[in-house]
C-alpha positions as CSV (number, residue, x, y, z in Angstrom):
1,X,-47.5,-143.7,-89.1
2,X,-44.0,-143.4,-90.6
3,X,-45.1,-143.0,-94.5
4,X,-46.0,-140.2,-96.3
5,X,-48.6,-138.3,-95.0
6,X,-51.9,-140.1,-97.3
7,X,-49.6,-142.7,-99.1
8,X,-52.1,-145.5,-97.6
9,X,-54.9,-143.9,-99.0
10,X,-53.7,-144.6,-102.2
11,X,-53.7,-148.4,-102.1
12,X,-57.8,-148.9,-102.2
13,X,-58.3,-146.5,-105.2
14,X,-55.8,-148.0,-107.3
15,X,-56.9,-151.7,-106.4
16,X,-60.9,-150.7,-107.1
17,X,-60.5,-148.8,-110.7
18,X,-57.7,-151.5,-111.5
19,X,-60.1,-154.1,-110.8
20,X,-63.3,-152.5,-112.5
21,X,-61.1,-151.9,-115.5
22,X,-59.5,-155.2,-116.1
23,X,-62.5,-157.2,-113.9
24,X,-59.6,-159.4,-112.4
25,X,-57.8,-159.4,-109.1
26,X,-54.7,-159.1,-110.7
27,X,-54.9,-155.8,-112.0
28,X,-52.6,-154.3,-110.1
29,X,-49.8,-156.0,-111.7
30,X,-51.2,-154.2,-114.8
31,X,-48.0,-153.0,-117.0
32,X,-46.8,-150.1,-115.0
33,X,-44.7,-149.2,-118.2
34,X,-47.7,-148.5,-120.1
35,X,-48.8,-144.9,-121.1
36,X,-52.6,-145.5,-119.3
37,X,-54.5,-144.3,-116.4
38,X,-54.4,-148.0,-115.4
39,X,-50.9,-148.0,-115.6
40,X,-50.4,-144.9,-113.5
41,X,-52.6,-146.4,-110.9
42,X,-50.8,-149.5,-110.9
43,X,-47.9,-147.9,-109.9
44,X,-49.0,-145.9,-107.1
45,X,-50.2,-149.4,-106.1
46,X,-46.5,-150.5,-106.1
47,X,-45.5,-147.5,-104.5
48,X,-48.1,-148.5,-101.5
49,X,-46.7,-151.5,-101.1
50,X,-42.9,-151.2,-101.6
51,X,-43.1,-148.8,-98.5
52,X,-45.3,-150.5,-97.0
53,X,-43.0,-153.9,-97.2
54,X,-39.8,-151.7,-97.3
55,X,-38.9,-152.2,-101.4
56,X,-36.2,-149.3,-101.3
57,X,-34.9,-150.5,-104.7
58,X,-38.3,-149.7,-106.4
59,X,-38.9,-146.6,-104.6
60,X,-35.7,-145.4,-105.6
61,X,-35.8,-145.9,-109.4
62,X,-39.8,-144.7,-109.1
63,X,-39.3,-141.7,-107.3
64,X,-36.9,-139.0,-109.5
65,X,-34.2,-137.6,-107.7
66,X,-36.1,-134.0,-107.8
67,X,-38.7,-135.8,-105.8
68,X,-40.8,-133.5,-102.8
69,X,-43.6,-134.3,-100.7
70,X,-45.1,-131.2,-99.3
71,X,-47.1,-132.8,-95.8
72,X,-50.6,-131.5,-94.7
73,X,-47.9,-129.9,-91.6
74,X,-46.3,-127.9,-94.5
75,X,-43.1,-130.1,-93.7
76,X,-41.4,-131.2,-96.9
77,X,-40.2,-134.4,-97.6
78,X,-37.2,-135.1,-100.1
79,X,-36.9,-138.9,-102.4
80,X,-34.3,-139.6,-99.6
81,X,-36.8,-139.1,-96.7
82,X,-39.4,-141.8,-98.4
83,X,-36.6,-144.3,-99.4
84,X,-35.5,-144.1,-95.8
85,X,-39.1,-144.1,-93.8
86,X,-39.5,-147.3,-96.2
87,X,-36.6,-148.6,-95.2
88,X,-37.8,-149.5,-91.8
89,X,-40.8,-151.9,-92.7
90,X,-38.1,-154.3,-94.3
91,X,-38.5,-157.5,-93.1
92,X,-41.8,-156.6,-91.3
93,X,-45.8,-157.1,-91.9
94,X,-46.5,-154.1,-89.4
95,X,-46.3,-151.4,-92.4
96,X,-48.6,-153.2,-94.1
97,X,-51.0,-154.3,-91.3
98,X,-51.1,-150.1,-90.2
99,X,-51.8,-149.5,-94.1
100,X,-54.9,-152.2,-94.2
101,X,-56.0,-150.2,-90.8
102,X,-55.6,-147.1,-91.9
103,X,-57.3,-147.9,-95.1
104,X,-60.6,-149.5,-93.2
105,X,-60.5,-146.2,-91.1
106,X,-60.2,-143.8,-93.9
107,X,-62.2,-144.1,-97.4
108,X,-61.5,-142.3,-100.1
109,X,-62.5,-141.7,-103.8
110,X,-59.7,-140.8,-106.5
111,X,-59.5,-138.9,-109.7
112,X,-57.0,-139.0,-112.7
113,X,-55.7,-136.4,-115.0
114,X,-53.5,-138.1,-118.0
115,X,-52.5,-135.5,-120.7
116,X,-49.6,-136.2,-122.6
117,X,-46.5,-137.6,-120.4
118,X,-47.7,-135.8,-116.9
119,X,-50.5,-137.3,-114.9
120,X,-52.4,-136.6,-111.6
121,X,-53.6,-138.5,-109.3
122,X,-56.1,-136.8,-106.9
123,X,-57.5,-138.3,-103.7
124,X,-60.3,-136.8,-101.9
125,X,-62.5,-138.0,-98.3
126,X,-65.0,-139.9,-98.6
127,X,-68.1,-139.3,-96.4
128,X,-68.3,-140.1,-93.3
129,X,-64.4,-140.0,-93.0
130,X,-63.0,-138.4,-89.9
131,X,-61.4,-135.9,-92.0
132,X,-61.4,-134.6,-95.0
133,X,-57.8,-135.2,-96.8
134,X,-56.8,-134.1,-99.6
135,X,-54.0,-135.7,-101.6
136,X,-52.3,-135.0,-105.2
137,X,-49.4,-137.0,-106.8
138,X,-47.8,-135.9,-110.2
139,X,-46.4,-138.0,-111.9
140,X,-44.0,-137.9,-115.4
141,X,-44.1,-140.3,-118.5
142,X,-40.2,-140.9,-119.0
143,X,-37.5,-143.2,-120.0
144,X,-40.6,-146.0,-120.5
145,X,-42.1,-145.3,-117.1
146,X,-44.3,-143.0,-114.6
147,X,-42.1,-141.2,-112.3
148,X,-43.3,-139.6,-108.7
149,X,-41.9,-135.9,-108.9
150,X,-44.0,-134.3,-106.7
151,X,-47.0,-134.8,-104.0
152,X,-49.0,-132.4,-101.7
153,X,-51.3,-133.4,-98.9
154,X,-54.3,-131.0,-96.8
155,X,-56.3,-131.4,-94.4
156,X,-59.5,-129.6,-94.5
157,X,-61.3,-129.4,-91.3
């Protein structure tokens, strides 16, 4: 897969609280400017699918320029890196179509940490997945928005 490491993980957490908070399909268009748990789930929903569908305008004004991904390989991955794997699934279904795979193959359960403008998202295996990832995003409150700063991804065998 060409995304970040547990990106696709992320879609299916966001989409289930979203919905059991709002009880409508259409949470995850929830206000991503808002200063909410919902809010910072409905963006990593965004994030999901903008690289997923190749939306390297939004990826680039989401993630700040200070942006690293540190991979379960211990490989790190700069803003520039995402933009550019996104970059690819422009004009394409198959980022989305491994995503929805990788999804069904894959379940996880989430946790959120919101305290003032900095928020985690933590993503953790569900049983019986085939392995046991473990994925954090942090996130910062600024200029009326969250902002990807930093992510880190394991694998625990």
């Amino acid at each position: 897969m060409h995304y970040r490491h547990l990106r696709s993980i992320l879609y299916a957490h966001a989409c289930g609280l979203l919905l059991m908070l709002s009880g409508h399909a259409h949470a995850a268009v929830a206000d991503e400017g808002a200063h909410t748990q919902a809010a910072v789930l409905a963006v990593e929903d965004h994030w999901l699918r903008a690289e997923g569908t190749g939306d390297v305008d939004w990826l680039t004004r989401m993630l700040l320029p200070s942006y690293r991904s540190v991979g379960a390989d211990g490989r790190i991955h700069d803003r520039n890196a995402i933009v550019e794997g996104a970059r690819k699934n422009q004009g394409s279904d198959r980022g989305m179509r491994e995503i929805d795979a990788y999804l069904k193959a894959h379940p996880t359960d989430t946790r959120v940490l919101l305290d003032g403008d900095l928020a985690i998202v933590s993503f953790y295996a569900r049983a019986p997945a085939p392995e046991h990832l473990r994925e954090s995003d942090v996130f910062v409150y600024r200029d009326g928005g969250w902002h990807a700063i930093y992510s880190q991804h394991s694998t625990i065998k």
